[in-house]
Every structure is written in C-alpha cells, then in structure tokens.
N, C-alpha and C positions, 0 to 999 in steps of 0.2 A: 748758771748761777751768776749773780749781778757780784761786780767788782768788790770786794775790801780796800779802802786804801787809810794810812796814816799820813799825818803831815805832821811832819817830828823837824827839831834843831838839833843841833849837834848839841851834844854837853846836857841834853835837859833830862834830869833822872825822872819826869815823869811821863815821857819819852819812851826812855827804858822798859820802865815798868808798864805800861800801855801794851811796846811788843814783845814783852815778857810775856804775858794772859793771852794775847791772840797765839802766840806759839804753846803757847798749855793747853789751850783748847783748840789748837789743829786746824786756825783758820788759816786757810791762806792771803796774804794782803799783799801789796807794795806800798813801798815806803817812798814817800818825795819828801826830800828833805830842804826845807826853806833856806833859799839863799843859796842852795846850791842846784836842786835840780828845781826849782820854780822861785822867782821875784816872789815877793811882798804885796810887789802890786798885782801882779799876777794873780796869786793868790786870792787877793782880796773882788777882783775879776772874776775867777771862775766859781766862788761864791755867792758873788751879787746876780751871775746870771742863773745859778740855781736858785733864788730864790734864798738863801742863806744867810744871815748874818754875818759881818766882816766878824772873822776870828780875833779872839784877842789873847791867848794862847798857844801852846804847844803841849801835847800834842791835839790835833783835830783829825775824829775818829768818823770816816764814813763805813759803815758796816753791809754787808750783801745791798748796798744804793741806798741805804738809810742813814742819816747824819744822828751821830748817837751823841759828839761834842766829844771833852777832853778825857782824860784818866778816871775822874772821878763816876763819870755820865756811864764809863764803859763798865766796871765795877759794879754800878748798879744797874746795867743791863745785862750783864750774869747773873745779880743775884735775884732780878726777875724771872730770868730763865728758870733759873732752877726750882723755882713756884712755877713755872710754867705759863707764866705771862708772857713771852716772846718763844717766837721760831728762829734756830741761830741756822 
C-alpha cells in the first residue's frame, strides 16, 4: 500500500481535525510537521518535483500517493467514499 502522509503546523486546529478522521478511519499516515521535520522551502521542493502545486496551507493531505490537499478536500473525499466514488 502506497504512503499516507500529512504536512501539518504546530498550533493549526485544522491540522488537528485532518488527523482526527485519518485516525477514525484507521488510516495509517506519518505526519512532517513544517518547520520542524521539513523547511518551507523544502517543502515547496518536493512539491514542484511531483508535479504539485506550492502549498499555501496547512494541513497538506497526501492519501495512499494521491494528493487530496487540505481539511476541507479530505472531508469531501470521505464523503465521496461513502457514495462510493473512491477506494480508500
């Protein structure tokens, strides 16, 4: 199974809530938290070489290798799921 990862700040409640729903639904991720376990520019690096868009929030939600984007993006890729639009 391909990687989950979030890219979360310290302090951001929608951060929180992001790996609040990946832990209610039993995904497992790692979490890099900017500024601490990766630069900014970094960041913005290993975005541009996927192919990505420089983030311009937090949190930034890669899901099993798919870039789903922030809180809002992941919410409604559950609530796609559950129509059965996506395979989680």
């Amino acid at each position: 199974m391909t990687q989950s990862v979030i890219y979360s700040k310290p302090h951001c409640p929608y951060c929180v809530k992001a790996k609040a729903l990946l832990d209610k639904t039993q995904i497992p991720y790692n979490e890099i938290v900017i500024g601490k376990d990766i630069t900014v520019e970094k960041l913005f690096e290993e975005f541009e070489l996927n192919g990505m868009a420089q983030p311009k929030s937090a949190p930034q939600i890669i899901l099993h290798g798919k870039y789903i984007g922030g809180y809002k993006e992941l919410q409604q890729y559950f609530e796609n799921c559950d129509l059965g639009r996506h395979d989680t």
